[in-house]
N, C-alpha and C positions, 0 to 999 in steps of 0.2 A: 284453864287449858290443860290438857290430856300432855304428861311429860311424854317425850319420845322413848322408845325404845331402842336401847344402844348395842348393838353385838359386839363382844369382843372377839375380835377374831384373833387365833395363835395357832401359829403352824408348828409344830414337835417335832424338835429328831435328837433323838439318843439323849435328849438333857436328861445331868445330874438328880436323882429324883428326890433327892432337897429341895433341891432350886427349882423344879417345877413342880415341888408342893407350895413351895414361899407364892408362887407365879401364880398359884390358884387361888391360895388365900387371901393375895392382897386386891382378886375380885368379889371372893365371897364373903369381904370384911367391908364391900362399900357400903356408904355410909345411903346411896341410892340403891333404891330394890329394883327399877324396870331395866333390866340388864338381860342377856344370854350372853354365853359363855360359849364360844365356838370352836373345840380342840382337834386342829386334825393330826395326827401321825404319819407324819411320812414313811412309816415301813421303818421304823426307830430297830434296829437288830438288838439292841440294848435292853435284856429282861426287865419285867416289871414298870416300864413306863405306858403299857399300855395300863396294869394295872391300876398304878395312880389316876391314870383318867376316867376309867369305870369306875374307882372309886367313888372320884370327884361327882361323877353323875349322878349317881344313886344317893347320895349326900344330899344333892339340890336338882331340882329338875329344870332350873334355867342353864344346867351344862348338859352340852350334847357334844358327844363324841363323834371324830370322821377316820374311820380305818381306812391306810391309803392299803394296797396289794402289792405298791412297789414304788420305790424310792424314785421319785421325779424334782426332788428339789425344791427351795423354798418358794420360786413364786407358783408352780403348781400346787402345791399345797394349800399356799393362801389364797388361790382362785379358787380353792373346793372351798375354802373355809367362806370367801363371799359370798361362795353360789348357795351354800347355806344358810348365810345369814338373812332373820328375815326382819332385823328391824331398821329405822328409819334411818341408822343412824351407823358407822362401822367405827371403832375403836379399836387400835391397831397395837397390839399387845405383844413383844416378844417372849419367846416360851422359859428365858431364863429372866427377867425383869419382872418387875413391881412397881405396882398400882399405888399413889397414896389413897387412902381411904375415903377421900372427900372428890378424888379425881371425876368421876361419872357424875357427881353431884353439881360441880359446878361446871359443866359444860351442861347436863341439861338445862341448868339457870340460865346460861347466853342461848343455848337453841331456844328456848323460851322467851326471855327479851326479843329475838331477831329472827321472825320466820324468815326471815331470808337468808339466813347463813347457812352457807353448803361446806366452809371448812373453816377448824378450828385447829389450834395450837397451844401449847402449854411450854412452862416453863420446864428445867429439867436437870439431876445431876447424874454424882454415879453412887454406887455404893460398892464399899469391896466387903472381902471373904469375913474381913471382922465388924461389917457390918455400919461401919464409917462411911458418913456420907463427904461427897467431897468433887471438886469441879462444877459447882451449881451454875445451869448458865440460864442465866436472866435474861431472856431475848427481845432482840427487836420486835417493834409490831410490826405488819405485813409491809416487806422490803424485798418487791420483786427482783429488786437486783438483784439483791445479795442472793438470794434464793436462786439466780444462775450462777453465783460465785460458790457455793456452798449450800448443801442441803444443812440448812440451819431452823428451818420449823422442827425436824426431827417426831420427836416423842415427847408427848401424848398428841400425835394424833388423830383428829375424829373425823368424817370425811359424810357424807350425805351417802348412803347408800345409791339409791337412782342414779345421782351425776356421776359415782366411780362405774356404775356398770354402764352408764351411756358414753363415757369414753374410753372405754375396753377393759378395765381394771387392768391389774397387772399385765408386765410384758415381758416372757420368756428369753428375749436378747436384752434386758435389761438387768439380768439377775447380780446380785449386786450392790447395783444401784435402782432397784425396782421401786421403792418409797418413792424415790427422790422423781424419777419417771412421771410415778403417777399421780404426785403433787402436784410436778408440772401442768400435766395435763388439766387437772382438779380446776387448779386455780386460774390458767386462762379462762374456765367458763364459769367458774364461780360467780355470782351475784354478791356477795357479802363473805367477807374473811375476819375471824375474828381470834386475837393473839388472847389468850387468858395469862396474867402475868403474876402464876405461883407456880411454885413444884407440885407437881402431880406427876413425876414419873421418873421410879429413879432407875437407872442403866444399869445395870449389874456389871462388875468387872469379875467376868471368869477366864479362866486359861482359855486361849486363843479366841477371843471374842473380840471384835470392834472396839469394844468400850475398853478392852486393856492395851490395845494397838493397831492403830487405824491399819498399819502396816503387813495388818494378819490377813488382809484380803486386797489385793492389787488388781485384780480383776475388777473389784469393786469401781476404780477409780476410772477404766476405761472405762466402763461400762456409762458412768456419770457424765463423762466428755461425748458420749454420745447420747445419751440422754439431754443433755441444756443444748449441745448443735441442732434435736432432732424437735428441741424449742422453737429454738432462734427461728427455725426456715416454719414452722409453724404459725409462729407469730408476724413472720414479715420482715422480721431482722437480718440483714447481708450482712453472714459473717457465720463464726463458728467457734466452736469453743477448743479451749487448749488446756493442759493439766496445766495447775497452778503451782506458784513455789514447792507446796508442804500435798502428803495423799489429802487425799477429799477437800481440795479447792479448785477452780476452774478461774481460766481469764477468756476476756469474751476479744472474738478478734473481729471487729466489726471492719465492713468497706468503710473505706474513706470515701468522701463527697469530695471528690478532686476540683471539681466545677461551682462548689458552693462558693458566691460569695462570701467574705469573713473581713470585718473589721478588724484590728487590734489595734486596739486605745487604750494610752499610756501617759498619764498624766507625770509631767516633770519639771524640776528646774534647773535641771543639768547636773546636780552636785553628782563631785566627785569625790572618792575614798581608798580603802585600801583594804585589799580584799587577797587574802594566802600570800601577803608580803607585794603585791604586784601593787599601783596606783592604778586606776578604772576612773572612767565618766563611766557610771552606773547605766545612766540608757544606751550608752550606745551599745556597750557589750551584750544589754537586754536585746537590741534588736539584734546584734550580729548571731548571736545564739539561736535566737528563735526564728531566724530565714535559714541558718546553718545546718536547723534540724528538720524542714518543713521542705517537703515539693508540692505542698496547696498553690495550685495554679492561680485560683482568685483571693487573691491576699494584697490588702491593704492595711497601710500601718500610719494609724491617726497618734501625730503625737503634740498636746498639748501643752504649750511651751508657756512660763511664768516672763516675765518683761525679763528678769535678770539673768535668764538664760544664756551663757556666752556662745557668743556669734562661730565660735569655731565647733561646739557641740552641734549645732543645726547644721552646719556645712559637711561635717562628717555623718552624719544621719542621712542626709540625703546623697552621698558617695555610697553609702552601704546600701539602701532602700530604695534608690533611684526612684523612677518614675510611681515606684507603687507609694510612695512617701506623700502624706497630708500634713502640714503645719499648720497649728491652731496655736492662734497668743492669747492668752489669759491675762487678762487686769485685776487686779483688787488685790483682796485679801485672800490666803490661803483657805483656800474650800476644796476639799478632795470629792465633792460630789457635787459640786460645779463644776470642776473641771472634767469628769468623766462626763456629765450631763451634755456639756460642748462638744466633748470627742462627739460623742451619739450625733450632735446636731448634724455635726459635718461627715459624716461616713453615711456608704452606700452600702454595705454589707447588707444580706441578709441575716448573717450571725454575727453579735456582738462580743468581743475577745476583750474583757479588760484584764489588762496586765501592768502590773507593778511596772516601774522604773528601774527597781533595786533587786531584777529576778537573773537566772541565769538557767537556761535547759540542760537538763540532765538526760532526757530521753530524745528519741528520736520521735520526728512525725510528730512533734505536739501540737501542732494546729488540728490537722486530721482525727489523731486523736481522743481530742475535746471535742471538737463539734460531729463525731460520731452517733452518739446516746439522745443529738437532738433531732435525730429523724424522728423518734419516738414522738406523739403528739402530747404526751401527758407528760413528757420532760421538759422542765421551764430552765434548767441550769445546770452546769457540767464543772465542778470543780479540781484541783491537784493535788497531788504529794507534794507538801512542801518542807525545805528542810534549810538548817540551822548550816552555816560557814561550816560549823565543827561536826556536821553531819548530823546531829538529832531532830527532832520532828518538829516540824513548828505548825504544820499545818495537815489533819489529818480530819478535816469535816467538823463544825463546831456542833458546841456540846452544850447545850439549852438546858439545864440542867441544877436543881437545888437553890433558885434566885440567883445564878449565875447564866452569865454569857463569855466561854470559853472554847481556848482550842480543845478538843479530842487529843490526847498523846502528846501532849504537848511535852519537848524534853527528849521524848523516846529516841531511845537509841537503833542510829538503821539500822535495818534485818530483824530486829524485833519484830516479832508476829503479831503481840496485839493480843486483847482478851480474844481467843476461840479468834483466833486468826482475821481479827476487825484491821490489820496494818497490810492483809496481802489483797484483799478482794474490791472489789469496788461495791460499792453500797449507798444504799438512800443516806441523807443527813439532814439534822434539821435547820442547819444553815451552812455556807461556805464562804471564804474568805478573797473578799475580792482582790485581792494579789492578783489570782490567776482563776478567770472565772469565764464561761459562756455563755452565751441565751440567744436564744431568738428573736430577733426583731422585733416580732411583735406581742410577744410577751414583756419585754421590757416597755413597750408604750404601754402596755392595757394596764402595768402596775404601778405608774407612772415617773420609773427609773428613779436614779438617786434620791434622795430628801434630804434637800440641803440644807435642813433645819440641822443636820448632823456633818459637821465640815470635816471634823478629823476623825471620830472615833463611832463603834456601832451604825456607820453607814451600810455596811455589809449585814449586820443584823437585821436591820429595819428592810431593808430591799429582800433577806430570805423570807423575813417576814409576810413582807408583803405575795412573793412570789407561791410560796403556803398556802397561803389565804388564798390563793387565788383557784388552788386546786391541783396544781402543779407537783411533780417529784421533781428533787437539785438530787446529782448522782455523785458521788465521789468518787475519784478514778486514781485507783491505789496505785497503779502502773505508767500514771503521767506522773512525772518526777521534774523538780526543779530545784534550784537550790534559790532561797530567799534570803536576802544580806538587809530582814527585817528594820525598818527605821534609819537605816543609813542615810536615806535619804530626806527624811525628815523628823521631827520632834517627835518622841516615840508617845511626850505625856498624857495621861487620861485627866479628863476635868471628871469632877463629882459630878458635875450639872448634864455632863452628858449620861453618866449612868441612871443620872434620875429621869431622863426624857425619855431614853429606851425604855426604862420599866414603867414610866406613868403611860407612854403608849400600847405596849403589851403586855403590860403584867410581869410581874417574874415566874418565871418558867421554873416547874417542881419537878418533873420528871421527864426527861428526853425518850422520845417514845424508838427512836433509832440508836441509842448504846447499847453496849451487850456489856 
């Protein structure tokens, strides 16, 4: 098969004419020949940069120069540089950055593997003035959340020429945030998305550039809040987006389904402990908190009670829960995925809410909240922030990862951001922790809910697992917040025999394809 031809296109204005010879060479040093080179100058006042691009031309005849007559800014620019491009394929090169040398090579390798891929990604760092590379971020692969929580495909990438100009390329009220715009766009009609996971493109840190301080362009970040809301009402999502913690992160503010039914079932045996000096019965403070922060009108609270549960815990549950309260008695032996298995039997919910015993809400509207992201049909599960007595992370989306099955951040201290801000956004993961977890009814039957072959431990593995397989995204939702009083409530110990059942069923997992 015939490689594609890939245009780089780079919009020029006033760059250092170092740095956009560095910019040139690291196209005309690819290690791939079916390339152009697409330079427009925006009317650069800066002597000599036209130069260097006529140079550049007369040097190789896959560069072609675009003289603007007057300064209109960078997504004008890079709309002349598309309407010039004439190959299959667009690579999106800024005029102060660098190419690695192998970068065109192996994206035409995956265009080649996958006629159907319309967009591509690469890994990516920085490099500064001495030439040090540094901030390498290893990306997730295609993680539509996150990608409304932050523009994190970023650079390198490569986009199908056709599909950028059938959904309008660039947009002049997006400037900015114009990438991030028309990834959006890219990727809702994309047929196939393909993550490449090497460096191929390093960021240059020059005075007042993005790459040396997000904070050099704050227009930028409006611009992006209205770019991921001009998503949401795209795609069908009620809601809108809001600046995040830190410039360039977004939080999505979805409607609440006030009228959803929602289960929350909570397996327990009443124990009580001692929690910032106070004494607690663990469950009940779990439900007072979680009606405390919730005005979900269809809420029911299934809670599964061990025989040795005292008689004054169930009396008090039903004082605080009234009529919305379900008591389930469990017999036997301790099985955490029987006993959730029994919540399911007896609840009416369309949304399933398992919830710890031993939690306590920190945000408001967690019900709401959680069962937000499942209007989406291709989300099978809705996980939380969860966090240690002493305030560190205990739960931040687990981490499938190296023959290991773990928390994400486990430890981290709040308000830590997290590699490239993985602690403020909500994002895909490759499994979650059922503490505090949602689904849909009938994705929990068709996966066929717990496996009570796993009674205390990697029960929540096995069910992401399964939920995966199924074709489903689980969402982590950086902004439901709980605090977790971890194994309080029961024997915290791992048997061997359980870690050998999880890995004889899936294998051990070598590379989580959602860490950054």
């Amino acid at each position: 098969m015939k490689p594609p031809l890939i245009s780089v296109v780079t919009p020029v204005y006033n760059t250092p004419l170092d740095v956009l010879q560095d910019t040139i060479d690291s196209v005309l040093t690819q290690t791939f020949e079916d390339w152009e080179l697409v330079l427009v100058d925006d009317f650069s006042p800066q002597g000599g940069v036209r130069d260097v691009l006529h140079r550049a031309a007369a040097k190789d005849s896959r560069i072609r120069v675009v003289e603007r007559s007057f300064n209109g800014g960078i997504v004008q620019a890079s709309t002349d540089a598309i309407a010039a491009a004439t190959g299959e394929f667009i690579a999106l090169l800024d005029h102060d950055d660098i190419l690695s040398a192998r970068a065109l090579e192996r994206m035409a390798k995956e265009i080649l593997d996958d006629s159907l891929v319309d967009y591509l990604y690469s890994d990516e760092d920085k490099v500064g003035p001495d030439r040090k590379h540094f901030d390498r971020f290893d990306k997730p692969d295609w993680s539509p959340e996150r990608l409304r929580g932050q523009m994190y495909t970023g650079h390198l990438s490569v986009l199908r020429t056709a599909l950028v100009r059938e959904v309008g390329g660039f947009r002049q009220e997006f400037e900015g945030s114009q990438d991030h715009d028309l990834v959006l766009r890219v990727t809702e009609q994309a047929r196939h998305i393909v993550h490449v996971p090497e460096v191929l493109y390093h960021w240059r840190v020059v005075p007042g550039s993005t790459a040396e301080n997000i904070d050099n362009k704050p227009y930028a970040w409006d611009a992006g809040v209205r770019a991921v809301t001009a998503h949401l009402e795209r795609v069908g999502i009620r809601g809108h987006a809001v600046a995040g913690p830190v410039p360039g992160t977004y939080r999505i503010e979805r409607a609440h389904e006030l009228d959803r039914s929602v289960s929350v079932i909570i397996p327990t045996r009443g124990t009580a402990g001692e929690v910032w000096g106070q004494n607690r019965i663990f469950v009940v403070e779990a439900v007072r908190s979680l009606l405390a922060t919730s005005s979900h009108r269809d809420l029911e609270i299934v809670v599964v009670y061990d025989a040795s549960t005292p008689e004054n815990v169930l009396t008090e549950l039903a004082e605080i829960a009234g009529d919305r309260l379900t008591l389930v008695p469990f017999t036997g032996t301790f099985n955490f995925s029987r006993k959730c298995n029994e919540g399911f039997l007896a609840a009416r919910g369309d949304v399933l809410f398992f919830l710890n015993d031993d939690v306590e809400a920190i945000s408001d509207e967690i019900v709401g909240r959680m069962i937000a992201p499942l209007s989406e049909t291709d989300v099978g599960m809705t996980g939380a922030h969860l966090f240690f007595e002493d305030g560190a992370v205990q739960h931040a989306g687990h981490a499938h990862h190296m023959g290991q099955f773990s928390h994400a951040y486990l430890g981290t201290k709040r308000g830590d951001y997290g590699a490239f801000s993985s602690l403020l956004i909500n994002r895909e993961a490759s499994g979650l922790t059922a503490a505090c977890i949602a689904m849909p009814r009938d994705v929990f039957i068709s996966v066929g809910g717990f496996s009570e072959l796993f009674p205390g431990n990697f029960n929540d593995v096995d069910l992401c697992k399964k939920v995966g397989q199924a074709g489903f995204r689980m969402v982590w939702l950086s902004d439901v917040e709980l605090y977790h009083f971890e194994s309080r409530s029961r024997n915290p110990l791992v048997h061997s025999f359980e870690h050998k059942m999880i890995i004889d069923r899936w294998g051990g997992p070598q590379r989580d394809p959602y860490l950054a």
